[in-house]
N, C-alpha and C positions, 0 to 999 in steps of 0.2 A: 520420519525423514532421516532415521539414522543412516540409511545405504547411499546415500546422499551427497555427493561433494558439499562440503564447506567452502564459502568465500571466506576473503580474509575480510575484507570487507563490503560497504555497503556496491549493487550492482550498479546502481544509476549515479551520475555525475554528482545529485544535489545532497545524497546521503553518502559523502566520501570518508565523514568521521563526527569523530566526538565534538567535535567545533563546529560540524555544520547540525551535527542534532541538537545542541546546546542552541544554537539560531531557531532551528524549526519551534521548539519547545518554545521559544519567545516571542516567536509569531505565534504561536497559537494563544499564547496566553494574553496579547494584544491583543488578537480576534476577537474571542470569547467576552474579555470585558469590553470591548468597544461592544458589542452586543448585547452588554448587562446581563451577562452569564456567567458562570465560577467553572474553572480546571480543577474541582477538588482534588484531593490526594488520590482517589482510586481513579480518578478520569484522565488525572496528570499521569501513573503511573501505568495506565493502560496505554497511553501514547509512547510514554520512555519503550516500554515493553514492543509495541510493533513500530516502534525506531532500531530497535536493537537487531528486529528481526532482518533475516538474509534472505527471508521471502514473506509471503502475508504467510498468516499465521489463524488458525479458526477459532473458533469462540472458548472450545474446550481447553485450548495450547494457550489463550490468553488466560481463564481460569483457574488454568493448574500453576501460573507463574505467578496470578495475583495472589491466590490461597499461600503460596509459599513465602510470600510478605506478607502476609498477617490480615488482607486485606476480606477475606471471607473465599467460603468453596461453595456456593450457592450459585447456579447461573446466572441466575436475573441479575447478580452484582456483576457479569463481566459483558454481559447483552447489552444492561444499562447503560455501563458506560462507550463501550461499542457502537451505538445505536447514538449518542451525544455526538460522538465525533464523527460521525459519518455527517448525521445531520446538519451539524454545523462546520462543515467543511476542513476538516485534520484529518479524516481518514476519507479511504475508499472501501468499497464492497467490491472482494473479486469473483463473481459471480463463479466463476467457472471454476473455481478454486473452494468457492462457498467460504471465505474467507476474508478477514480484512489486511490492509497495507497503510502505515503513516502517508499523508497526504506530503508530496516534497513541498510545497507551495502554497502553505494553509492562511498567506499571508493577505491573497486575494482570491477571489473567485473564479473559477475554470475551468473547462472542458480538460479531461485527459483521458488518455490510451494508454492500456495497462497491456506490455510485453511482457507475456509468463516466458520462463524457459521451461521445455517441457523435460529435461535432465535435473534440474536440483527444482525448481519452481520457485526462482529467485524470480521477482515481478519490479520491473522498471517502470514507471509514470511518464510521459512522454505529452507533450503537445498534441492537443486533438485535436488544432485549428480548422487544419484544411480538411481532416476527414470527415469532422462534422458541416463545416460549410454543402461539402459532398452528399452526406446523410439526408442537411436538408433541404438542397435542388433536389434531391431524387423521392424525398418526401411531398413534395410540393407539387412535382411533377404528375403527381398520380391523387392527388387532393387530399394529403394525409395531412393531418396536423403533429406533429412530435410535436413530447414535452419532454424527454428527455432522452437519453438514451448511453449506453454501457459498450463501450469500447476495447474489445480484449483480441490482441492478438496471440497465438502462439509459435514458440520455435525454440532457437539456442541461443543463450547469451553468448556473450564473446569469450568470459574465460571456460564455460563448455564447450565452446566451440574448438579454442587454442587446445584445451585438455584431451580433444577426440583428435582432430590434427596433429599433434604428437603422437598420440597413440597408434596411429595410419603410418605415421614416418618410421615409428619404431619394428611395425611387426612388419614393413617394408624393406 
């Protein structure tokens, strides 16, 4: 992702800094033990890690960030914990990305849509209410049963968007 624009910060509203990932990190750690489960240190730090991130990030890019704290270069230690927080609701899977993303709302349970940009492939979490409401009349309507389903859409965020709009005024 080096050719990459950089955000200065996080894309979406609920990851706007260090104070709202220091919240999320608290809700998860609520979560988890209201579920009589443990954020150990590689699970906690696997979250700090795709909190940090300016897009999801895939298992190897989480990997190579835990091995550099101490935490092991073994994949099954970055899947594990990967694989904890998907399941218990702190992260997502971006399918399309083949990648994960911190969950902005790990506080409760919920449908969401993931807006990749397809210039940096910074990934916003978004409300799935009404699209899945949608999903499942149109599920229903033909006798399908959903049990669940993965929400992705693509395009440009907005400071890709301002960054190529400048660019249009300038060679203009």
């Amino acid at each position: 992702m080096a050719d990459r624009p950089e955000h200065q910060s996080f894309c979406c509203p609920d990851h706007s800094g260090q104070a709202t990932a220091q919240t999320i990190l608290a809700q998860a750690e609520t979560r988890v033990q209201a579920q009589g489960l443990r954020l150990t240190p590689v699970r906690r730090r696997t979250l700090e890690i795709l909190l940090q991130a300016h897009g999801a990030l895939g298992a190897y890019d989480v990997l190579e960030k835990l091995a550099a704290d101490g935490f092991g270069a073994q994949p099954p230690v970055a899947y594990r914990a990967l694989n904890f927080l998907v399941e218990n609701g702190l992260a997502h899977r971006i399918r399309r990305l083949n990648a994960f993303t911190a969950c902005t709302h790990p506080g409760h349970d919920h449908g969401a849509a993931f807006l990749i940009c397809e210039t940096c492939e910074s990934v916003m979490e978004a409300s799935s209410d009404s699209v899945s409401r949608a999903l499942g009349v149109a599920a229903r309507e033909i006798g399908f049963d959903l049990s669940r389903a993965t929400i992705e859409g693509v395009g440009q965020c907005r400071e890709c968007r301002t960054r190529a709009d400048s660019a249009q005024r300038t060679i203009a």
